[in-house]
N, C-alpha and C positions, 0 to 999 in steps of 0.2 A: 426397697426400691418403690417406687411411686407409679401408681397404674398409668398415666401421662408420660412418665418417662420409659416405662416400658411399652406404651403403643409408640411411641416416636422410634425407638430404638428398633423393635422388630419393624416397622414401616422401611425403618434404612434398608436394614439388610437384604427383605424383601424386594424392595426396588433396585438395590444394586445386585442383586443376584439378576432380575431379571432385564437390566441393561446389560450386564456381561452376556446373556445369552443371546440379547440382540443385535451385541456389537460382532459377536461372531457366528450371526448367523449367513453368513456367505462361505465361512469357511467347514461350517457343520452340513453330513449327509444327510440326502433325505429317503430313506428313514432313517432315525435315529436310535440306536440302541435304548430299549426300556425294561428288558425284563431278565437276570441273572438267574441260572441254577443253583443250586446249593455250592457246587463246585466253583464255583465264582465265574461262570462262562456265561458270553451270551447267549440269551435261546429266545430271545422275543423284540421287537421293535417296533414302532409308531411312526406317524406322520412328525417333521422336524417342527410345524409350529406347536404342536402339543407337548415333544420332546423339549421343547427350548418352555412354553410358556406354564404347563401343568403343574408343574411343582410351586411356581409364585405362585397360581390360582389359588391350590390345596392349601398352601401355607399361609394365603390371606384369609381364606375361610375360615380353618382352623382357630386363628389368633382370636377374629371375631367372635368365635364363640366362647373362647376361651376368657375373653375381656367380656361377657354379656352375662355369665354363669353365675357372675357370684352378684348380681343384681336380681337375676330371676328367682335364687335359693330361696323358699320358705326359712331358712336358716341363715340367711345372710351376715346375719351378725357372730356368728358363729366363724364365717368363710373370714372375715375383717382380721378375726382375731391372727390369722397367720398369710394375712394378701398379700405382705414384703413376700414370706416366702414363695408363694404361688408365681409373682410377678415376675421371681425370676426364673423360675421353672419356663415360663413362657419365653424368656427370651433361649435360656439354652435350648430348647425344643426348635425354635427359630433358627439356632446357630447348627444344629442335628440337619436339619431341614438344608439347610443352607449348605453343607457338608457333602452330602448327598446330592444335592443339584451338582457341587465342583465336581465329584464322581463322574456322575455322568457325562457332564460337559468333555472332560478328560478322556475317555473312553469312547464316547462320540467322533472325537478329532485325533483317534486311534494310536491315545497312548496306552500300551499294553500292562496289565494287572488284574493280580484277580479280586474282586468284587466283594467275595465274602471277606476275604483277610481285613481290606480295609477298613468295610463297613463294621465288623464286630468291635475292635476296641470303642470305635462312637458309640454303638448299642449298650455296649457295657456303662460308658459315659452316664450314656441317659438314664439308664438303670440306677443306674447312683444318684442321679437327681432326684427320681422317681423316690427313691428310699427317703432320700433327706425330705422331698416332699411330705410323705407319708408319716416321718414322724413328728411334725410340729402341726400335721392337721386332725382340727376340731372336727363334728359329727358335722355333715350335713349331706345333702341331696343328690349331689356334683363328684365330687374330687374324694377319692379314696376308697377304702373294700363296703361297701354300700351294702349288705343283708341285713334280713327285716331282725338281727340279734344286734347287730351294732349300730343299726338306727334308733333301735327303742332304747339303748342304753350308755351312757356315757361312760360307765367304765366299759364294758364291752366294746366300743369303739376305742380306746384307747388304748388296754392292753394286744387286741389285733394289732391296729397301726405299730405298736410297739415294736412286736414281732413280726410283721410284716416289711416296715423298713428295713429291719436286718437280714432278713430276706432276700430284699431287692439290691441291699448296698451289698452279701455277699454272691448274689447271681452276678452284679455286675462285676464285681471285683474277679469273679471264675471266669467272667465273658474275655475279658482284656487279659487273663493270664494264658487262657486257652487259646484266643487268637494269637500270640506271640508264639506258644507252642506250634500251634497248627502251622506258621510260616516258614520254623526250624525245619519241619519233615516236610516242605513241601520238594517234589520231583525233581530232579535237575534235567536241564531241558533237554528232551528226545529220549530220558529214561524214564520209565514204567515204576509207578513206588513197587519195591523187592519187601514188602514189609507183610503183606496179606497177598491171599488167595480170594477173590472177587469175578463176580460174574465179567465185568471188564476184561481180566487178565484171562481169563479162560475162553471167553468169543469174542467179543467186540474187537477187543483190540488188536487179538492176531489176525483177523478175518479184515481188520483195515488198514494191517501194516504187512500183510503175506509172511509175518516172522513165527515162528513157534512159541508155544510155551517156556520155552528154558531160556530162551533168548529176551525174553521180557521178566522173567522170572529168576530169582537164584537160587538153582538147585538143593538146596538147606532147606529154603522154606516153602518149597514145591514141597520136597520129600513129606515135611513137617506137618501141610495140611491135607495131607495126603494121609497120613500119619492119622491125623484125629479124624478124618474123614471112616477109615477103615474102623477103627475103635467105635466112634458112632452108633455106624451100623452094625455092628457086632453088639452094644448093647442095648440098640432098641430094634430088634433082629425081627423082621416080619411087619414092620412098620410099612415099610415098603412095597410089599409088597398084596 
């Protein structure tokens, strides 16, 4: 792909991400949700222009740098040798980007889901990109595992990237099996995951539903972490105390 058609192509996306967030800004809260827990829950928010316009910002800066790097590289011609594939790295990065804002926008106008589920199979996406990236690039300044052993040497920078790509293509390939896993076990609604014993299960959450332990918990695996609880202490005896 060609560096021209790749600034034009992220320019679209960009702009039309951030008309869709204009078109519905009457219908979007102010604030606007911005910041997820691990658990996939809100736990942070912004003013609604920043929520509607921060992400086109970030992601027009980002591209710019990303189109300006491989002209500034002491190595530039090095960067040439694999710019089809960079180019399009930038536009998937663009379309991750882009992903991300529909997230939010969804969640803003309070359609319900959780955060992490979603976002991990993209994560994963981009990981793979990231790989593919990695194995068709040459040495240089910019773009790849950058130490002063695989900048002095051209097979050291290659065999890395080698095994770095496989790396990145099987984290993300772990990312997207793991988040279809983690959707199987997720809760059914108004019950407590019966699978572990967690500081949740044992205060929080009876303490903000006034229900007991057995009643959130089933009895098997209360017993069971109860179970390796007592063995624990029994073999690290005095730890404790």
């Amino acid at each position: 792909m060609s560096t021209k058609l790749t600034a034009i192509l992220v320019f679209i996306l960009i702009v039309a991400a951030a008309v869709a967030g204009a078109l519905l800004w009457n219908r979007l809260p102010d604030p606007m949700p911005a910041h997820w827990n691990a658990a996939g829950e809100i736990d942070g928010y912004m003013s609604k222009f920043w929520g509607v316009f921060l992400l086109p910002i970030i992601s027009i800066a980002l591209t710019g740098l990303f189109l300006i790097i491989p002209n500034i590289d002491p190595l530039k011609a090095n960067i040439a040798q694999f710019r089809a594939t960079f180019n399009w790295f930038i536009v998937v990065f663009a379309m991750y980007m882009l992903y991300v804002y529909t997230l939010i926008l969804f969640a803003a106008l309070g359609t319900s889901f959780n955060m992490t589920l979603m976002l991990l199979p993209a994560v994963g996406l981009l990981f793979i990109g990231i790989g593919c990236l990695m194995n068709g690039a040459k040495r240089n300044f910019f773009i790849g595992i950058r130490t002063p052993w695989t900048l002095s040497s051209e097979t050291v920078w290659d065999e890395t990237h080698k095994l770095g790509s496989k790396l990145f293509i099987l984290g993300g390939a772990a990312t997207i099996i793991g988040s279809f896993r983690g959707a199987r076990r997720l809760v059914r609604p108004g019950r407590h995951a019966p699978c572990r014993i967690c500081a949740d299960c044992l205060f929080l959450h009876p303490v903000a539903t006034g229900k007991s332990i057995s009643a959130i918990v089933e009895p098997d695996a209360l017993r069971r972490a109860f179970r390796r609880t007592a063995l624990f202490h029994v073999k690290h005896k005095g730890v404790f105390q």
